[in-house]
C-alpha positions in Angstrom: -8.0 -13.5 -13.4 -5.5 -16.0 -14.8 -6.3 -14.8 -18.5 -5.4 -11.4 -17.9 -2.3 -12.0 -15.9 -1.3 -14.1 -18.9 -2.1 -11.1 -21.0 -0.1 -9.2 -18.6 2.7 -11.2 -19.0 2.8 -11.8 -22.4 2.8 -7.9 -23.0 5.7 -7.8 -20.6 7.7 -10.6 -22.4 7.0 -8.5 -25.8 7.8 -5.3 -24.2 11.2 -6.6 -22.7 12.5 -8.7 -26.4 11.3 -5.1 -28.2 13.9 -3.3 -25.7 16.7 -5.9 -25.8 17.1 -5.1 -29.8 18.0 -1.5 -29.4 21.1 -0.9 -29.9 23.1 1.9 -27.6 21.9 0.5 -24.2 22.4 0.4 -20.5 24.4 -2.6 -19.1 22.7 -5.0 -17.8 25.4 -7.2 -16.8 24.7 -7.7 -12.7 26.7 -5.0 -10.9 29.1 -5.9 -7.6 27.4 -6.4 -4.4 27.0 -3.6 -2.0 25.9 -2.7 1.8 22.2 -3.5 1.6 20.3 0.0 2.0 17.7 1.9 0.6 19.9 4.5 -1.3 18.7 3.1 -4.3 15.8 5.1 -6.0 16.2 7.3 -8.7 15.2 11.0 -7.8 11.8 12.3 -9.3 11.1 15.6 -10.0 8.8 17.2 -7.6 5.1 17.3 -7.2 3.4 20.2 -9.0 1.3 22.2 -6.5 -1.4 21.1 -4.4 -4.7 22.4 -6.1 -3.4 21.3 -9.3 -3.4 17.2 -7.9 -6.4 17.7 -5.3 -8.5 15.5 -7.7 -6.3 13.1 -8.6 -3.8 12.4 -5.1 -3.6 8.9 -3.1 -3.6 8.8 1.1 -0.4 7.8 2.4 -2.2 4.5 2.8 -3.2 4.5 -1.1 0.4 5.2 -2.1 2.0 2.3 0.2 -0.5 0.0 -1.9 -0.2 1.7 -5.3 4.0 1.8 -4.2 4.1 -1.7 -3.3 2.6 -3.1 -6.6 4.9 -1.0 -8.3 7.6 -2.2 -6.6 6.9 -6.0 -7.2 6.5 -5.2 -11.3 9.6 -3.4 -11.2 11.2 -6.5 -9.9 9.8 -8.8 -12.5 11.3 -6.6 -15.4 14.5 -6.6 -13.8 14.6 -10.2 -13.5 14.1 -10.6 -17.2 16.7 -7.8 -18.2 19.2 -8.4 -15.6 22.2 -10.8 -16.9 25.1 -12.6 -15.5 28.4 -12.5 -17.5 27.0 -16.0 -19.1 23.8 -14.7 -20.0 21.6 -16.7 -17.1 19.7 -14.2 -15.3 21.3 -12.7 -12.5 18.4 -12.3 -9.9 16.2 -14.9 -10.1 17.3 -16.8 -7.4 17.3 -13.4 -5.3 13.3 -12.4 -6.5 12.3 -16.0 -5.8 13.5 -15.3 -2.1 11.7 -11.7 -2.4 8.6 -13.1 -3.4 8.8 -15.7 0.0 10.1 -13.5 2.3 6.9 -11.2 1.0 4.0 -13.5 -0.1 1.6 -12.5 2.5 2.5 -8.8 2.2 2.0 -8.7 -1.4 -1.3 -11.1 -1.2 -2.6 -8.2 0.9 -1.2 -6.0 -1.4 -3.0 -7.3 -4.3 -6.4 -7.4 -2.6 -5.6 -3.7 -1.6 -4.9 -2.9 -5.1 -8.0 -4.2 -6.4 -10.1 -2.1 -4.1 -8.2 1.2 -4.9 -8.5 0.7 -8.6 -12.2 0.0 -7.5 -12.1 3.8 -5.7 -10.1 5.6 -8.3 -11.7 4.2 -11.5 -8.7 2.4 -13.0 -8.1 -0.4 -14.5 -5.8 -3.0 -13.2 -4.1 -4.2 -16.0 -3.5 -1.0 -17.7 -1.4 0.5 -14.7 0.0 -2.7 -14.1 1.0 -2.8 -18.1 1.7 0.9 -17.5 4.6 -0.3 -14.5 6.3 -2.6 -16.7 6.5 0.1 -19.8 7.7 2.2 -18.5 10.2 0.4 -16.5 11.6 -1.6 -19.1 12.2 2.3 -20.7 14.4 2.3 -18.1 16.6 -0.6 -18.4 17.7 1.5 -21.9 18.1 4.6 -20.5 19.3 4.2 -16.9 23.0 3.1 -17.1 22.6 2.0 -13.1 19.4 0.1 -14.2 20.5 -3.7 -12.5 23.0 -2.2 -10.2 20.0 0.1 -8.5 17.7 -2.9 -8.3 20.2 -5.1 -7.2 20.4 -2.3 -4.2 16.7 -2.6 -3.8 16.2 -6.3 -3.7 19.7 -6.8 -1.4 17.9 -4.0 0.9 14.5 -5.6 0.4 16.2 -9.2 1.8 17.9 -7.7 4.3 16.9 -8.4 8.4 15.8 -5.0 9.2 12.9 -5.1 6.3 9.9 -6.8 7.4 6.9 -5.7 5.2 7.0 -4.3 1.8 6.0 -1.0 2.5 9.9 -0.8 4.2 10.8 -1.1 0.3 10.4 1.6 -2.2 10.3 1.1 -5.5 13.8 1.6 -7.3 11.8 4.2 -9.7 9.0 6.3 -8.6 7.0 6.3 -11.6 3.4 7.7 -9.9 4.3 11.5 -10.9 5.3 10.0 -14.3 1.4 8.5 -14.3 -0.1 11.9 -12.9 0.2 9.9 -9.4 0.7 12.0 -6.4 0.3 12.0 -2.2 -2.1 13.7 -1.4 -0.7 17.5 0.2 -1.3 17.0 4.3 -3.7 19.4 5.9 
């Protein structure tokens, strides 16, 4: 388990130094503070119809756990990218407090996560891989990149939050993946 986090890690680290040598890219100096809210996540186009994902959709149970391990990945990459005016990361201190305030939530979460890749054939560190790809895409191509996760993590820390599932992930990257809800009866 430890090897392939590393692997998982040292992917992300290589992904992250490949996307700070572009060179027309989003800020990522740490925007000003605002009203902790969830107003945060970027809007995703629509789900195609219902017959066409019937195969392939998650319960509204599945997506909270599938959601939630997005969320924490997105976190990690914006903790990397993310810079003060000197250069030290700007939300460290504020993902440390995340992952405390959340440590049983996201245990669960992981244990959850491991049992739906179990259900829906995939592999654990590919979507996990998958998550940080295609969000460090984003901290090139989303000019509100930091100031959007900074939203999410003040919301995330804020008193009226009190499990993860309150959090949504500042990018919805499941219809991105071919990942849907599953269409209610």
């Amino acid at each position: 388990m430890i090897e392939k986090l590393s692997r998982a890690t040292l992917i992300i680290a290589g992904i992250l130094a490949v996307s700070a040598c572009t060179l027309d890219k989003a800020k990522t100096t740490a925007p000003v503070a605002r009203v902790a809210a969830a107003d945060y996540q970027e809007r995703s186009a629509g789900a195609p119809p219902a017959a066409a994902v019937r195969g392939n959709c998650l319960t509204a149970e599945e997506i909270g756990v599938y959601r939630g391990r997005m969320l924490q990945q997105e976190f990690t990459v914006a903790t990397l990218s993310c810079q003060n005016p000197n250069g030290t990361r700007a939300y460290e201190q504020d993902y440390a407090t995340f992952l405390s305030k959340f440590s049983a939530d996201m245990v669960a979460n992981a244990r959850s996560f491991q049992q739906l890749a179990a259900r829906k054939r995939l592999n654990v560190d590919v979507v996990v891989t998958e998550f940080a790809n295609r969000t460090a895409q984003k901290v090139t191509t989303d000019r509100e990149f930091c100031g959007r996760n900074k939203r999410a993590l003040d919301w995330a820390l804020s008193p009226k939050v009190t499990t993860i599932t309150q959090v949504p992930p500042p990018y919805d990257l499941g219809p991105d993946m071919n990942t849907y809800p599953c269409a209610s009866p």
